[in-house]
N, C-alpha and C positions, 0 to 999 in steps of 0.2 A: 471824300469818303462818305459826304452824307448823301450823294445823289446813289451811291456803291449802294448804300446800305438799305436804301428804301424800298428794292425790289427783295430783297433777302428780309428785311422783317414784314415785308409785305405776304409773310407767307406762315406760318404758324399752327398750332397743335390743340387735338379734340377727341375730348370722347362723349358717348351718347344714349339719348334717351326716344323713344321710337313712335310713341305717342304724342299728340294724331300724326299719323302718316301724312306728308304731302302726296298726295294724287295728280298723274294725270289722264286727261282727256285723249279719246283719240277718235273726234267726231269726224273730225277730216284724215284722206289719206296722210302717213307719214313718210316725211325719205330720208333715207337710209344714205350713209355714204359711209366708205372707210376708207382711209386714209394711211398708207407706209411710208415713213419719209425714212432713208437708206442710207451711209454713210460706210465708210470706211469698214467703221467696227461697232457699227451699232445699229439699232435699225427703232423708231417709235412707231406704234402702232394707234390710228384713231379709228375710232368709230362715232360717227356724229348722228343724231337720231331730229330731226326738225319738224315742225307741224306746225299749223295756225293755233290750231288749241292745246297746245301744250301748255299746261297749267299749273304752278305750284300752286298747292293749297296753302290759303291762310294770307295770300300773298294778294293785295288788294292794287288796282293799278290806280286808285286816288295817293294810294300811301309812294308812288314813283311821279308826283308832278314836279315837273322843272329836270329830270330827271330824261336824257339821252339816252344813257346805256349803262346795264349794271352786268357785272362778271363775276360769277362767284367760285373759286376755285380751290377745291380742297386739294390736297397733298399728301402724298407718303412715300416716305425713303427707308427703306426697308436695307438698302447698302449704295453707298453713290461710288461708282466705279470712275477712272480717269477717261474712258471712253466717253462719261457723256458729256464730259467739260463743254466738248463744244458741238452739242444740242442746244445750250446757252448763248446767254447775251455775250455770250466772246466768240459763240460761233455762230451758227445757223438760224438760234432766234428757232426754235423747232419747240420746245416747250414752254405752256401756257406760263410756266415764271421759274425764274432763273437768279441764285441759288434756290430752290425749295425746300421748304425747313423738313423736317423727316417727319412731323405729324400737324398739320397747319392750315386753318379757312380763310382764302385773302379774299377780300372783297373792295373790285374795284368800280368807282361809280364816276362815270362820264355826268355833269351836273350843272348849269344854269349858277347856282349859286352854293356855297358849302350849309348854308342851312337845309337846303331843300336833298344835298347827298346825305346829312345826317340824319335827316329823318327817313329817307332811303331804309339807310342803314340800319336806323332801330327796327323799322320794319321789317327788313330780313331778319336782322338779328332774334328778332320772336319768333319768325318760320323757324330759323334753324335753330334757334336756344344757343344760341349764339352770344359771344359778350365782344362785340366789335369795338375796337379802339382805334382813333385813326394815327396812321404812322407815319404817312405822308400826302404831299399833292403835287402833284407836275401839271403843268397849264389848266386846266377845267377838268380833270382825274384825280379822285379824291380815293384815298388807299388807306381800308382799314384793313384789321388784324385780329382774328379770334384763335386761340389756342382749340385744339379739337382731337377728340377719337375718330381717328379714320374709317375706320369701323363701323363707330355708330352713323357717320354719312352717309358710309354707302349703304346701312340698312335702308335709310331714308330715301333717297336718291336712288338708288340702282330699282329699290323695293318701288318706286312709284313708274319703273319703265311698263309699255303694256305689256299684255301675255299675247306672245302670238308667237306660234311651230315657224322654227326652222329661224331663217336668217343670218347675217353677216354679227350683226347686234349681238346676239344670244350664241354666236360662236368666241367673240370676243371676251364676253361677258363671264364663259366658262375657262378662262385661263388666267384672267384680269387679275383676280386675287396670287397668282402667284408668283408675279413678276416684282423687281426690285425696286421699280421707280413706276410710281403712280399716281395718273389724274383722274379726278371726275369734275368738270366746268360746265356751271349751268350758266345758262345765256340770256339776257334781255333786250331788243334793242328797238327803241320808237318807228314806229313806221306812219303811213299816213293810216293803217286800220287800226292802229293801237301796238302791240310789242308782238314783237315777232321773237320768239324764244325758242331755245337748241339745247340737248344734253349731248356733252360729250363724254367719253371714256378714254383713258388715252393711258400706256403706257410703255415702257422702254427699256429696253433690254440689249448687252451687249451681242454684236452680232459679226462675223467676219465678212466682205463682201467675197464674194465668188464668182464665175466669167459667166456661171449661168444663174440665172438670180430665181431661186426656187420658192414660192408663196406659201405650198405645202409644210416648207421646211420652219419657215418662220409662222406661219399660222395652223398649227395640223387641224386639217380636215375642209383646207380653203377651197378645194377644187372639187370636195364633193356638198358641198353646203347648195342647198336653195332658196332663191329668193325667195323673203314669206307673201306668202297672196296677200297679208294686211299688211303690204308695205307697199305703197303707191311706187315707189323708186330707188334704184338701189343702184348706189355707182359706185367705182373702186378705181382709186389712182393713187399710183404707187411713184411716186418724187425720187431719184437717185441723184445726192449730192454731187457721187464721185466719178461717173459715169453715163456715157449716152446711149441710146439704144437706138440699133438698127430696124425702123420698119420692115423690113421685109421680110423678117421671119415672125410679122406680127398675123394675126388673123383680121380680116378686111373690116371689120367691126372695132378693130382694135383701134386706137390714137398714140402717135409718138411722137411727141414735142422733146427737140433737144437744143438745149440753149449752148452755143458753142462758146460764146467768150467767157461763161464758168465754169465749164465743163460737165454740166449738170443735163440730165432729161427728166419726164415724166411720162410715164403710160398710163392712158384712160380710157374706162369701156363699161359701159350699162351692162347690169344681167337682168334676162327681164325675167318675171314674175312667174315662180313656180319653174326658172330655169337656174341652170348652174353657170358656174364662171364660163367664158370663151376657153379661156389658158390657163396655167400654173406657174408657166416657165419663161424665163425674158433671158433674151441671149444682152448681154452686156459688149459695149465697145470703150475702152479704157481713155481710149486722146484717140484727137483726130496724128495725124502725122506730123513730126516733130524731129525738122531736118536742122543736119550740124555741117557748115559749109568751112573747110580751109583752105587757104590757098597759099602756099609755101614754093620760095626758089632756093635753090641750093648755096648761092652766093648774095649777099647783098651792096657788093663794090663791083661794077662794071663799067671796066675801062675799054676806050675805043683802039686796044692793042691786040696785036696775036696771042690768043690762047686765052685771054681777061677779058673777050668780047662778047663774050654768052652768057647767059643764064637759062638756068631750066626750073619752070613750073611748075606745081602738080597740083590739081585741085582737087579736094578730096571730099565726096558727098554721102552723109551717112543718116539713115532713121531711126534717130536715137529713142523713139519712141517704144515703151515697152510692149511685151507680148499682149494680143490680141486687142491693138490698136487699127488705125487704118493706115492704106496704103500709100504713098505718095508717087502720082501719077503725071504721066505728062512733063514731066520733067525736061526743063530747056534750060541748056547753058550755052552762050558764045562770049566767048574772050578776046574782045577786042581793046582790054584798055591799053594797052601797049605802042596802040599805032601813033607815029608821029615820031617817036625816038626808039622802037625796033622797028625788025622786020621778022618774020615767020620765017624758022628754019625748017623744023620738021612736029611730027607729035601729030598729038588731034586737040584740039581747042574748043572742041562743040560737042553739045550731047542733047540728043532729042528723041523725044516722047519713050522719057524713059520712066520705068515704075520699080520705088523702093518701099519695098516688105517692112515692118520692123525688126530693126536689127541688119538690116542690109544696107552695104553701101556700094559706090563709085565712085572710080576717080580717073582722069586725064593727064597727060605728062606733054609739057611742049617745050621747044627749044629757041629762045628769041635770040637776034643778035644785036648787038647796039650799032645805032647809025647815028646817033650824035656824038659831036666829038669834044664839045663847050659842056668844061664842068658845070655841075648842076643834081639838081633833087629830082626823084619823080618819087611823088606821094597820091597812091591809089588807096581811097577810100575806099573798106567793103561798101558802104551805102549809096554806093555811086554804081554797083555792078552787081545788082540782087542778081536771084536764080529764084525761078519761078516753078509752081507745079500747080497741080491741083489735086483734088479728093472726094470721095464721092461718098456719102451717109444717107442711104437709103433712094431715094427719088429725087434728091437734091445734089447738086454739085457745085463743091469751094474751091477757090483758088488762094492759094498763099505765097509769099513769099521768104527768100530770108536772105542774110547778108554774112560775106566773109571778114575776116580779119583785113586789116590796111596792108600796104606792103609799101613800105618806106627804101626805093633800092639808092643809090649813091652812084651817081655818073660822072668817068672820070677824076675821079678824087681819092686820096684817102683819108676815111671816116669810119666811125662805128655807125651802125645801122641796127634797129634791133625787130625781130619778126616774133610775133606773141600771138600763140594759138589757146584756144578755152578749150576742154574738155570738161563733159556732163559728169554728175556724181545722182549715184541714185536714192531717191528720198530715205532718210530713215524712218521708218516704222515710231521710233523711239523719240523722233525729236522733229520740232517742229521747222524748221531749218534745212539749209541744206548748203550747196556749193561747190564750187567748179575749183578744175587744176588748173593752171595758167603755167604755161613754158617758155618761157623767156632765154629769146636765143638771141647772140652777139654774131651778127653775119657779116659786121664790116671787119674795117684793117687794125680799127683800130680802140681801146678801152671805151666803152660808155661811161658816165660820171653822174654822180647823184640820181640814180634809178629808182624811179617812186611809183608804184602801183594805186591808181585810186579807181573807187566806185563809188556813181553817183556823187562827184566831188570830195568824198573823203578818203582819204590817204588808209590804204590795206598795212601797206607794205612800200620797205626803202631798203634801196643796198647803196652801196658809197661809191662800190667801182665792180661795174662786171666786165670785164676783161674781153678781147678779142677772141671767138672761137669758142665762147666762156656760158652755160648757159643755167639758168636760174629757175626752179621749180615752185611755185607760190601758192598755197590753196587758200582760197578766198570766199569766208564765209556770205548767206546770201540770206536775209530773213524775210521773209512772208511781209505785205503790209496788213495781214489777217489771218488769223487762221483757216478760213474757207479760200484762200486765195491757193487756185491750180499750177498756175504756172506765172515766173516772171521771164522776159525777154531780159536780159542780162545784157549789158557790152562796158569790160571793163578796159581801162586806158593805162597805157606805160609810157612815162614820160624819161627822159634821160637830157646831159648836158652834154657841149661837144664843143669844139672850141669857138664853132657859127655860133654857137646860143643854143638856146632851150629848143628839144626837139620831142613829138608825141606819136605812136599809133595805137590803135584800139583792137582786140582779139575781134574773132570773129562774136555776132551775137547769137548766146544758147540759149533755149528753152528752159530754165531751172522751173523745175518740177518740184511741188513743197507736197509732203504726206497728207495734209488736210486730217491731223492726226492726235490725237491728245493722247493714246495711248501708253506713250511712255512717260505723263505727268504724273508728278507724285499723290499717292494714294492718300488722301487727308481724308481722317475721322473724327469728328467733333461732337460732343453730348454736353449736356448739364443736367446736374442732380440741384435739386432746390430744397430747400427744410425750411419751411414759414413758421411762425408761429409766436401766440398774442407777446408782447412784452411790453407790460403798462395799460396804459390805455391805446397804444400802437403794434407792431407788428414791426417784428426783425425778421428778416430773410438772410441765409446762409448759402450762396450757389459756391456748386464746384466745376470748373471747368476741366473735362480733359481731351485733349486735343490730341490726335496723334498724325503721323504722319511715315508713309513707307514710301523704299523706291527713290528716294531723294538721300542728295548728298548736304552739306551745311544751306539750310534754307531759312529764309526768315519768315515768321507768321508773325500775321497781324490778328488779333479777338478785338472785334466790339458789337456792344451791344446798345438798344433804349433802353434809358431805365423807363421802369414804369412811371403815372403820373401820381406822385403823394409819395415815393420816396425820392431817398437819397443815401448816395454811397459814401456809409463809414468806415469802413476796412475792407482789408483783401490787398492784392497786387496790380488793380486795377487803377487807370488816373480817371479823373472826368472830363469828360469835353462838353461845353454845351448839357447837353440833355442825353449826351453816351458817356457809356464806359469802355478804356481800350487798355489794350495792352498788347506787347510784343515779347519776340524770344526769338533766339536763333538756333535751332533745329539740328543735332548734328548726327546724318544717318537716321534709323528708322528708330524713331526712339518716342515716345509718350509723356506729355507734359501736363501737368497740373496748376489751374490757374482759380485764383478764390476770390468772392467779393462779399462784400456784405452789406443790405441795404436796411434802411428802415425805416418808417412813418410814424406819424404819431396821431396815428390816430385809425382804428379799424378798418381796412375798406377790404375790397375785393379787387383782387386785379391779376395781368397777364403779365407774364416776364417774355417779353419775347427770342426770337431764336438770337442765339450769338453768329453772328458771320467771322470767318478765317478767310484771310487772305493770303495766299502763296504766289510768289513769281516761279513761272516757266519757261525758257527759251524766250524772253522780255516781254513775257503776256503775263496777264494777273487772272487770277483764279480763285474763284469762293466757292466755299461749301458752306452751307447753313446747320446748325442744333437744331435739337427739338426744342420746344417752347414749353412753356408752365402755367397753370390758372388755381389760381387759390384763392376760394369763395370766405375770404375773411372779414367780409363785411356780413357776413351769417352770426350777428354772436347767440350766443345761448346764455339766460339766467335760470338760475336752480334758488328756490327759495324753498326749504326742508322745516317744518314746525317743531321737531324734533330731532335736531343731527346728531344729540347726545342723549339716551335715554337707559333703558332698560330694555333683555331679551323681552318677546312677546308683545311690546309697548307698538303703538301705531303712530306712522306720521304722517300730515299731508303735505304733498308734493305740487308745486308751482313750477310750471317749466311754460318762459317766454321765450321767443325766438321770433328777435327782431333782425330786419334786412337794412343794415347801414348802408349797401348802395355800394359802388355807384352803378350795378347793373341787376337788373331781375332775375330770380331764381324760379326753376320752372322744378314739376313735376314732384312735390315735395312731400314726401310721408315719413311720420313721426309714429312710432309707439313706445309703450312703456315694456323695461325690463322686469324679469326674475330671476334670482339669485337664488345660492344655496343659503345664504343670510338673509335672502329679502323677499316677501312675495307679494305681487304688486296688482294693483287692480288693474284688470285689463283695459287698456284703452287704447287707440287709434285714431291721426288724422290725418287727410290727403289734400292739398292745396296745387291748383295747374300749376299757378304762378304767386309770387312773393314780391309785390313792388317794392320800391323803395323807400323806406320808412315802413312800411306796412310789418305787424307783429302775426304771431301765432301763439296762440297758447295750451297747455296740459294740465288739467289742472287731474289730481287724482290721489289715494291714500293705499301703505306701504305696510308691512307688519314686519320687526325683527323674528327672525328666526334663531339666529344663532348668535352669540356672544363675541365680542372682539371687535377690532381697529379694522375699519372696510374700505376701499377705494370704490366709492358708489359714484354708479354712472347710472341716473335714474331711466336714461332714454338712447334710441339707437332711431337713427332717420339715412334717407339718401334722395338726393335731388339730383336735379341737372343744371350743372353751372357751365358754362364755357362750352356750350356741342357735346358735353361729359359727363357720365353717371360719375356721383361721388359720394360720399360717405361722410353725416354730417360727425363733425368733431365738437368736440367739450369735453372743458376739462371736469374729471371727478370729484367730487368734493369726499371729504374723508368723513364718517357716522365712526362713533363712539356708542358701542352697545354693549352696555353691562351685566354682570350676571347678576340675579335676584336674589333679594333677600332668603337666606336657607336656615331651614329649621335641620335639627342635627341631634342626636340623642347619644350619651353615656349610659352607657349597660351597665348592669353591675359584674361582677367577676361570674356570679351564676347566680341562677333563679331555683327554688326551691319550692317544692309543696308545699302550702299551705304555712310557709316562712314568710315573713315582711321582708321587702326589699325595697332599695331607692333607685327610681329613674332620675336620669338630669340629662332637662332639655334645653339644648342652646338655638337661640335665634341668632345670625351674624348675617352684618352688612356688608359685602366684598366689596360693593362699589365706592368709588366717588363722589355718593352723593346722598343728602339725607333724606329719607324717606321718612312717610307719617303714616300711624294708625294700623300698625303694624299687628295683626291676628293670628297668631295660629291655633289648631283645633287638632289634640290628638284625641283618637276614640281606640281603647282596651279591649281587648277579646280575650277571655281568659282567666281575668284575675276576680278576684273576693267580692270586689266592691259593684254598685250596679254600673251599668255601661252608660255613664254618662262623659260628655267629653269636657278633656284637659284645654281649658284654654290658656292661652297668653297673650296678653295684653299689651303694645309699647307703642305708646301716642307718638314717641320719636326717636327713629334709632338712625345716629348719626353715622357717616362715613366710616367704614373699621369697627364701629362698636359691636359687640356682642353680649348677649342679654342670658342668664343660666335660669332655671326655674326646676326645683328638685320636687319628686314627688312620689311620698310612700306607698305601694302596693301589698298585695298578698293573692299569689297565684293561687287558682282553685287547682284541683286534680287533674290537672291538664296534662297535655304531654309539650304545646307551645304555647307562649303569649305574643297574640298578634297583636299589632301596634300599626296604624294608620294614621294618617294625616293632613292639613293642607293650611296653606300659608296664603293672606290676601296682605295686600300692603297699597297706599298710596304714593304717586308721587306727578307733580304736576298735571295734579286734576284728575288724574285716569287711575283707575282700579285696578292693579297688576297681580299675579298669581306668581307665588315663590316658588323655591324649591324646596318641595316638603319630600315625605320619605315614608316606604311602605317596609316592616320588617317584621319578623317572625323570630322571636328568641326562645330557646329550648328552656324546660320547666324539670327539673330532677325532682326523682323520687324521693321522700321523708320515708325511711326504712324506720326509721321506730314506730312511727302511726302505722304506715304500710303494712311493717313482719312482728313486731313484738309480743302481740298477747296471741294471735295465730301457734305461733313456735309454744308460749308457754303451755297453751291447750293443749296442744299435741303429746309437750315433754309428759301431763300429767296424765293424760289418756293413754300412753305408753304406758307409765308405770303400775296404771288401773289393770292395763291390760295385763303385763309382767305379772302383778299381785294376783289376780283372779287365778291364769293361766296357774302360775304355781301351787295356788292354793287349790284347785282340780287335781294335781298331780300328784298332790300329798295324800287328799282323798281317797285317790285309787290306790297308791300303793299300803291304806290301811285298812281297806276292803281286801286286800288281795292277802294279805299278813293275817286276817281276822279266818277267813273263810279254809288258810292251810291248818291254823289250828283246831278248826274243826273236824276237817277230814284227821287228822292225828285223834 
């Protein structure tokens, strides 16, 4: 399991930060190659980009001495479908690694010695801001592991290709991001001029094959693209696993290599420069020809008597090979095994230069009669009386052969005899496997006994007694020794007893044809979720596994994973092995499971949880899928040291903030600044550091003012670095600030205020907070009242927690209509001079109606009655002038 495991955490997850770019060079011409390797039901697509000077930046070739060959290969699985099983180390070996974690940087270093790969290592690891761990070593191959954003790679990486119009490159490059399963592998490898280095782009996508194999279809826009002028060379060879191709419908420029005992070809053709493809389209040929020979007689007892001295044969020739395969030609049969105990009656027995189609057959009928008359066996081996043809694939011509079943006949005697024919079954789509019918006939006089079918030495199948006339129907499964294995030559053997002894013949041998197929493997999906976080002076980890699995019937999975280095697994459902954690379950139907562990250190660092691999059996093959992977930068801690965590609103405090790096990897791209709150407002400050060594601190130092009163979850500072190939978000925990309200001045009124009446203020000083304050002032100044405007003061050297202080104080409003009242409050309290809450108010002043109206109204009442008396006093007058003057007229 640990050799299992080492390509699958060999692969792992990242996200990223984009500053400085690696650059390259493109002093020399570059070439260009793409690459389709083609399968069943899927199809990968490369595009390899190579030059002398192709150059990562930052990347020094003193820092690769002792150093062969380095591989750097990022990852992303966006959905792993059961097609690509075997793209993998169970099948084709077609992807740069195999399980790939769904977001993951492997870096593999070919190396002289493991110090000389680790310094390698760290030195990539600074190009890519990488935090490399190694997870394994096979012979002189030392295999580290960074967690990564896919993303941020390929800004890096895709962002350092040159710019140059047009190409195979830049058509790839524009569909690259939306496929399910993704490479990008950058290459180094010693030469005698120094490293010769390659970018690839590679990805894979589910694909059906088809008789015409269309490049268009899998690459849109393949056949109109041109090679770019800045691309010295530009080749395209397209690999068909499942499939050979016929040159002759290639163009004369074209190349057709097909390897016949895997069933596999390849087509290969330069475009030249500022030209477009030759072709689009490739005619597909499925199997070369793939004949089924039987040979059957009607009796298997022939006695040298009248009527019991014949037998009749029939050989029956078929091309069981499927549509749009080749032909099988030339075709020669002569049947001669017979001579020396028959003779030729009638029939035909020969068949020459014949040609079968797929799906066509032939066959002959002849009539022998026996000429010996001394019982006895005649046992004709099919391997002793091939049938030959041949076939022709393009400008090349094969010859093949193939062999029929035995035919065991019984001369002169009575005996059971048994004649066993194989019939093809055609691959399933679904399963990896396949298998022939076997028809087991009793042609002698008499019962066969203990009938055992075996293949390749083991026992299929057994019957006890099959009877005379009596015939047996057997399907006999056939498994691949691989899954890329095309076909097996099959020859299964049926043994029986008789009362001579143990007797054997073998069916004819068939071509079994295996799917080359994973399509119908069960659909596994595996994640983890992780929650880190500090406990003590250490670090607990809480993962959750959930695994699921479709398309399967009761299956068992296996999880394991590394732990990382500095923990260790205290709970969950997980055991320990060594330096993993495993666990199993058994699967029933398409169902989703839940799996927990829990690990922990003691002591802060930084580190990677790598991918968990799942293992499923299919058709007797094993199969992994990989998780994504985790990176948590907790060897970042932060201290907060606050002058003030408890104070008063308005009150200031300085702020300390260190941020040291425990290691064990460097932190790149790192900026810190200060917050502002609706409670806090903070002096601006900002710092940015590339990189964070190990042990190496930062600091903040700066001062904060309360704004608002209450209990705060203060986080003095917000930062983001790049840890693990990953932009992140630095964390700390808040510390809690206690901010008080301030000492408050407060006033009692009296019930009303009156002109030019005395009345009493009382004025309260109260401390809400929790804490005691000194030298406590306030200052109110009058507007309004009798007395000059000088100001009320109050005086309290020390007014404790809760206490409240009263100070009363006689006035006398003048003729006002308000008496304003103003004020303000200073207090101390560790050391600093703080401002209360004082109070600004305006109280209304009533009229005094007796000063006001009283002697007004009496002046009035007496100037009325002046006036009353007067007025009357005129009225009397005249009417005694008016009484005087009638008696004179009389």
């Amino acid at each position: 399991m640990r050799k299992a495991l080492i390509p699958l955490i060999i692969l792992l997850t990242l996200t990223f930060i984009i500053q400085p770019y690696p650059t390259y060079s493109y002093e020399a011409q570059f070439r260009e190659e793409i690459r389709f390797f083609v399968t069943k039901d899927a199809v990968v697509v490369s595009t390899i980009l190579s030059g002398e000077n192709i150059t990562l930046a930052g990347l020094e070739e003193e820092s690769l001495q002792g150093v062969n060959s380095c591989r750097l290969i990022a990852s992303f699985v966006a959905e792993w479908l059961p097609e690509f099983y075997i793209l993998g180390d169970e099948g084709y070996r077609a992807l740069p690694l195999s399980p790939p974690p769904k977001e993951g940087l492997t870096l593999i270093i070919d190396a002289d010695e493991e110090v000389r790969a680790d310094q390698a290592a760290e030195a990539l690891g600074r190009v890519m801001k990488a935090a490399f761990t190694q997870i394994g070593v096979e012979d002189s191959k030392y295999i580290y592991y960074s967690h990564c954003n896919f993303r941020y790679i390929c800004q890096i990486l895709l962002g350092t290709l040159p710019n140059f119009d047009g190409g195979f490159t830049n058509l790839v490059r524009s569909v690259f991001s939306e496929k399910s399963l993704q490479f990008i592998v950058f290459e180094a490898a010693r030469s005698q001029m120094g490293f010769s280095k390659q970018l690839t782009l590679q990805y894979a996508e589910a694909r059906s094959l088809a008789p015409i194999f269309d490049l268009d279809a899998i690459l849109s826009g393949f056949s109109n693209t041109t090679a770019s002028k800045d691309v010295g060379e530009s080749r395209v060879e397209v690999f068909f696993a499942d499939a050979l191709t016929s040159s002759a419908s290639l163009p004369n420029n074209v190349e057709a290599v097909n390897f016949i005992e895997n069933l596999s070809s390849k087509v290969l053709f330069k475009v030249g420069v500022e030209e477009k493809p030759p072709l689009s389209k490739i005619e597909l040929i499925y199997y070369p020809p793939l004949i089924k020979v039987e040979r059957v007689v009607d009796v298997g007892v022939v006695e040298a008597a009248e009527g019991r001295d014949t037998v009749e044969v029939t050989l029956r020739v078929e091309n069981v090979a499927p549509a749009n395969s080749l032909a099988a030609e030339d075709l020669a049969v002569n049947e001669d095994w017979w001579m020396g105990k028959f003779e030729f009656v009638s029939g035909n027995a020969s068949l020459k230069d014949v040609t079968l189609k797929p799906g066509e057959k032939v066959e002959i009928k002849y009539v022998l009669r026996l000429t010996e008359k001394t019982p006895s066996d005649l046992y004709v081996s099919g391997e002793t009386t091939p049938i030959t043809y041949t076939y022709r694939l393009g400008d090349r011509s094969f010859s093949g052969r193939v062999y029929p079943n035995d035919v065991r006949l019984v001369l002169n005697k009575h005996r059971p005899t048994l004649l066993v024919t194989a019939e093809p079954k055609e691959p399933s789509p679904i399963e990896s496997t396949n298998g022939l019918t076997l028809k087991i006939s009793n042609v002698g006089t008499r019962s066969a006994f203990d009938v055992t079918v075996t293949l390749a030495g083991s026992k299929v199948a057994s019957k006890s007694v099959l009877e005379k006339g009596g015939s047996w129907v057997v399907e006999v499964p056939v498994k691949p020794e691989c899954l890329t294995q095309p076909l097996q030559d099959v020859r299964v053997s049926v043994g029986w007893v008789d009362e001579e002894g143990e007797k054997m013949v073998s069916a004819n041998i068939l071509p079994i044809r295996f799917s080359r197929s994973t399509l119908g493997a069960p659909r596994v999906s595996i994640s983890q979720t992780v929650d880190a976080s500090p406990d003590g002076d250490g670090l607990i980890v809480n993962g959750v596994i959930k695994a699921s699995i479709e398309s399967a019937n009761r299956t068992l999975i296996k999880l394991s994973a590394q732990i990382p280095e500095g923990f260790e697994l205290v709970g969950g459902n997980f055991t320990v092995s060594g330096r993993f954690m495993e666990a199993s379950s058994v699967c029933e139907g398409n169902v989703e499971q839940l799996f927990d562990y829990v690990l922990r250190s003691n002591c802060s660092l930084s580190f990677i949880q790598p991918p968990f691999l799942a293992e499923v059996e299919w058709s007797g093959f094993t199969f992994r899928v990989a998780s994504n992977s985790y990176a948590y930068a907790g060897g970042l801690k932060v201290n907060l040291a606050l002058s003030k965590p408890a104070t008063f609103k308005g009150s200031t405090s300085d702020v300390k903030v260190s941020i040291i790096n425990l290691g064990p990897f460097p932190i790149y791209d790192f900026k810190v600044w200060s917050l502002n709150y609706s409670y806090v407002a903070a002096q601006r400050l900002e710092r940015s550091v590339y990189v964070i060594e190990v042990g190496q601190t930062v600091t903040l130092d700066f001062n904060i003012r309360y704004l608002t009163a209450g209990t705060h979850q203060y986080t003095p500072i917000a930062g983001r670095f790049v840890f693990s190939a990953q932009n992140q978000t630095l964390n700390m925990q808040p510390v809690t600030v206690l901010v008080e309200k301030p000492i408050k001045l407060s006033l009692t009124p009296p019930s009303s205020l009156v002109e030019k009446q005395e009345a009493t203020l009382t004025f309260t000083l109260s401390n809400p907070s929790s804490f005691t304050v000194y030298n406590v002032v306030a200052e109110v100044l009058l507007s309004g009242a009798e007395t000059p405007d000088t100001a009320i003061v109050i005086r309290v050297d020390e007014l404790k927690a809760g206490q409240s202080v009263n100070k009363t104080v006689q006035i006398t409003p003048s003729s006002v209509l308000s008496l304003k009242i103003t004020s303000k409050v200073n207090f101390s309290f560790e050391g600093e001079d703080l401002e209360g809450e004082a109070f600004e108010r305006e109280l209304a002043v009533a009229e005094n109606l007796q000063i006001r109206y009283a002697l007004p109204v009496a002046i009035s009442v007496v100037v009325i009655i002046i006036t009353a008396y007067l007025s009357r006093q005129r009225v009397v007058k005249e009417q005694a002038g008016e009484q005087r003057k009638k008696a004179v007229d009389v």
